[in-house]
Structures are given as structure tokens and as C-alpha cells.
N, C-alpha and C positions, 0 to 999 in steps of 0.2 A: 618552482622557485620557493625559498624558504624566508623566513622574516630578514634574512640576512641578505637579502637579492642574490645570494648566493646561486649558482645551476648544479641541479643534483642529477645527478650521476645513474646509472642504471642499479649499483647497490644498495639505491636510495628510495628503489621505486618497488623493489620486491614485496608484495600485498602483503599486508599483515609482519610478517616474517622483519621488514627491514624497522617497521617500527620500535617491532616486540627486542629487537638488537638493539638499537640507541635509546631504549627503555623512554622511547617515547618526545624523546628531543629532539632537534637538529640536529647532522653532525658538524656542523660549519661553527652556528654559533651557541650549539646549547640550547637555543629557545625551546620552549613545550610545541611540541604538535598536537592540534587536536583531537581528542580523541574520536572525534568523527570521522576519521578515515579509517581508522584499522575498524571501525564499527560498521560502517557500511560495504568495504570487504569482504567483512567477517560474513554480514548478508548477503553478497554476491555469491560467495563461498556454498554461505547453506544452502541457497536457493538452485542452486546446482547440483549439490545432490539430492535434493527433497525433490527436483524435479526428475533424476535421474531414477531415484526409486522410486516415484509414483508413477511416472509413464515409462517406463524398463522399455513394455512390448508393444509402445506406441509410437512409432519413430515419427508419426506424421504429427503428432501432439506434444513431442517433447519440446521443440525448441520456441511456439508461441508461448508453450509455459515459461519456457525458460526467458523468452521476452515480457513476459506479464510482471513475473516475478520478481526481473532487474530492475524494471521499471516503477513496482510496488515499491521497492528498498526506498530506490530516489525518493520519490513522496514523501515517504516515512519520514526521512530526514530532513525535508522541507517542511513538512508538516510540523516538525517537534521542534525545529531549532528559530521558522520564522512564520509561521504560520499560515504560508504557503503554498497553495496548491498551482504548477507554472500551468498554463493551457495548454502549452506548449505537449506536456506531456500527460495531462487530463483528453486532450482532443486525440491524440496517438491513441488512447487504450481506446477511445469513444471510438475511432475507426477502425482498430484491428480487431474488436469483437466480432462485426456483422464479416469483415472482408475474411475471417475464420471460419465463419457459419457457412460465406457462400458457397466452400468448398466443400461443407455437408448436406447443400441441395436444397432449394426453397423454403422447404418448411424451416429448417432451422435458422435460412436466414428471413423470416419471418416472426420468427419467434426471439431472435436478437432483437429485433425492429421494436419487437414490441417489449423488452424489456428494455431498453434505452428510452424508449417513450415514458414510461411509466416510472422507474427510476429517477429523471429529471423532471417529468412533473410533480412527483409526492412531496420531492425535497424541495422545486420551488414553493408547493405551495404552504409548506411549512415555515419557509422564510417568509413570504408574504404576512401567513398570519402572525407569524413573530411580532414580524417587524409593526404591525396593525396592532396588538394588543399592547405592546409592551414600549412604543414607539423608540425600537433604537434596535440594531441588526442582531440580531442572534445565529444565526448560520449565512455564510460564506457560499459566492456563489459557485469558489471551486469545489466545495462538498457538494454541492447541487452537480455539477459537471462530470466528480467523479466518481458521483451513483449512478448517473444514467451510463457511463462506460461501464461500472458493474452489471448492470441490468442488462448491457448488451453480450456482456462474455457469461452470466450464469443464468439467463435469461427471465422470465418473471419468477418463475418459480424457485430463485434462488434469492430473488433480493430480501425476503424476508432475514434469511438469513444473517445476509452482511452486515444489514440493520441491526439487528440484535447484538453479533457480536460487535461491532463496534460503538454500537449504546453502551455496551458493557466496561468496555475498555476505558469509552470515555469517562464513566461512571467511577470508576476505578481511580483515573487520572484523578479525577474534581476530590475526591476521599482524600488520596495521598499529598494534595495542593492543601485541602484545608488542612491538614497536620502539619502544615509548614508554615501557616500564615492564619492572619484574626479569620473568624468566620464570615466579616463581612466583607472582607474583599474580593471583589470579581476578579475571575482567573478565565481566560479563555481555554479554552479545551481542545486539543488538537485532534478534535473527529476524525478527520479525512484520515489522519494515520490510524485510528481504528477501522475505519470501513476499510482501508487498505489490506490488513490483516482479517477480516471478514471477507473479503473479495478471494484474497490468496487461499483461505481454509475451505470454503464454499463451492472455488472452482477444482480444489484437487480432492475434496471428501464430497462433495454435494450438498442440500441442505441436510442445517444443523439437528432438524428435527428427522431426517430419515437416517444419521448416524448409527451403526450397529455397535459393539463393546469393542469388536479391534479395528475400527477402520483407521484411526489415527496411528496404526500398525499394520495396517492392509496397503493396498495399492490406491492409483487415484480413480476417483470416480469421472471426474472432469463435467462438462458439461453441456 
């Protein structure tokens, strides 16, 4: 439905495409649509064929990717727009890591086990001591939730990674926020959507630090 209570129509619903034609309005009454749909699309879109060219000759590994990665978008967009991580789909990735592994046989899901363990405790006990030194919350406990689900799908030895890049990203954010506002205002940081995109690069190249010059033009490595 559109601000107008209006029901739209099947030419209304074509991804991307039906937006990019009403240059982003209704066609009922004109109002703007947000541009958070043709955006998270546009991510459904990529993440389809990025998973497509990274696992080509992995048929049994392309479609968890290609649910990891639907599922990444979502967040992303909760993450940026309310700061939002649902459980709902924080607890999905936390269970489809290890229910992944068990089909590659004990050890690896042993090895998920123990990257969901260590994931969710690093980051709780970094909110602890936050919240201990600094008395008032500094990380969220869906960021907590949604590292120990990366730590289950790239198992310990990748969370280093996720960490990084999305400290990175967040870093990034908090930069481009002070350029828009006095230096003393507090601005939350939508982590979770950088460890999201840490999680998504980690699981189809591996860690950051075992990266060769073409792997970001290579295949996936997975995990």
C-alpha cells in the first residue's frame, strides 16, 4: 500500500525497475517513496550475483550464501535506518551457522560451536566493561548476538576479521557524522551494519589477513 491507502498493482512491484520509472513517487498520489526499497533490492540484486560468482562450482554452498547474504542486507537496513538489530533474524544466522557445519561433519561443527561461543562472549564482555567504566551502554546487545552468529558461520578464525572491518567502517561512519555536526555530540554508530559487511567479506574471501592481490576477483573462499 502507498501513502495514499491506495493497492498497488503488479507494475508497481517490479524491483528496482518500477521505482526507477515513477522516478521514485507513487503513481496514485505522487508522494516520495523511500529510497530504501530500490536500495535494499538493489542489495538483494548484488548479493545474487556475488554469490553466484563466488560459489559458480559449489552448488551445495551457494544458496546458505545466498541466505546469509539476504539476510546481511536486512540488518544493514535496520541497523542504518533504526538501530536495530530484530533477534528474530540475529538468532536465524546464530542457528544456521552450526546447522551448516553439521553437514561438513563434527569437526567443523565443533568448530562453529566454538566460534559462536567466543564471538558472544568478547563482545559481551566488552559491553560489560563499557558499561563499568563509562557508566551508560556503549554497545548493544544485538551487536553482541550478531557476532557470535558470525563466529558460528566463519568460525574463530575469522572473527578477527569481521571485527576489523567493521571497526573500520564504524570508524568511518563516526568521521563522516563529525563533518556534519559540533564535535561534541554523541552520535551512535551503526556497528552491527559494519560487522554485517565484515561477516559477508570474511565468509566469501576468508580472513582479511590471509587475502592474496586478486581474491576480491578470485572465487569464494567460504568458510
Amino acid at each position: 500500500m502507498g501513502n495514499c491507502a491506495r493497492q498497488l498493482s503488479f507494475r508497481d512491484l517490479i524491483p528496482i525497475l518500477s521505482w526507477l520509472l515513477r522516478a521514485g513517487r507513487c503513481r496514485h498520489c505522487s508522494a516520495p517513496i523511500a529510497r530504501l526499497y530500490p536500495a535494499v533490492e538493489f542489495g538483494f540484486l548484488l548479493i545474487a550475483i556475488w554469490s553466484a560468482c563466488a560459489f559458480a562450482y559449489a552448488d551445495h554452498t551457494f544458496l546458505p550464501t545466498l541466505a546469509l547474504g539476504w539476510t546481511l542486507v536486512v540488518l544493514i537496513a535496520f541497523d542504518v535506518l533504526a538501530f536495530i538489530l530484530p533477534n528474530a533474524l540475529t538468532l536465524s544466522l546464530g542457528a544456521g551457522g552450526p546447522l551448516l557445519a553439521m553437514g561438513e561433519g563434527f569437526d567443523q561443527l565443533q568448530q562453529s560451536a566454538v566460534g559462536f561461543i567466543a564471538g558472544g562472549a568478547s563482545l559481551l564482555a566488552v559491553s560489560f566493561l563499557y558499561r563499568y567504566f563509562r557508566g551508560r551502554e556503549g554497545l548493544g546487545f544485538g551487536d553482541v548476538k550478531l557476532f557470535a552468529a558470525a563466529g558460528a558461520w566463519v568460525k574463530l578464525d575469522g572473527l578477527p576479521s569481521v571485527l576489523l572491518i567493521g571497526s573500520l567502517l564504524g570508524l568511518l561512519y563516526s568521521l563522516f557524522m563529525l563533518r556534519r555536526a559540533p564535535a561534541d555530540a554523541r552520535h551512535m554508530v551503526p556497528l552491527g551494519a559494519g560487522l554485517c559487511v565484515g561477516l559477508w567479506l570474511t565468509w566469501i574471501y576468508g580472513p582479511v589477513f590471509d587475502w592474496p592481490i586478486g581474491a576480491v576477483f578470485g572465487g569464494g573462499a567460504g568458510s
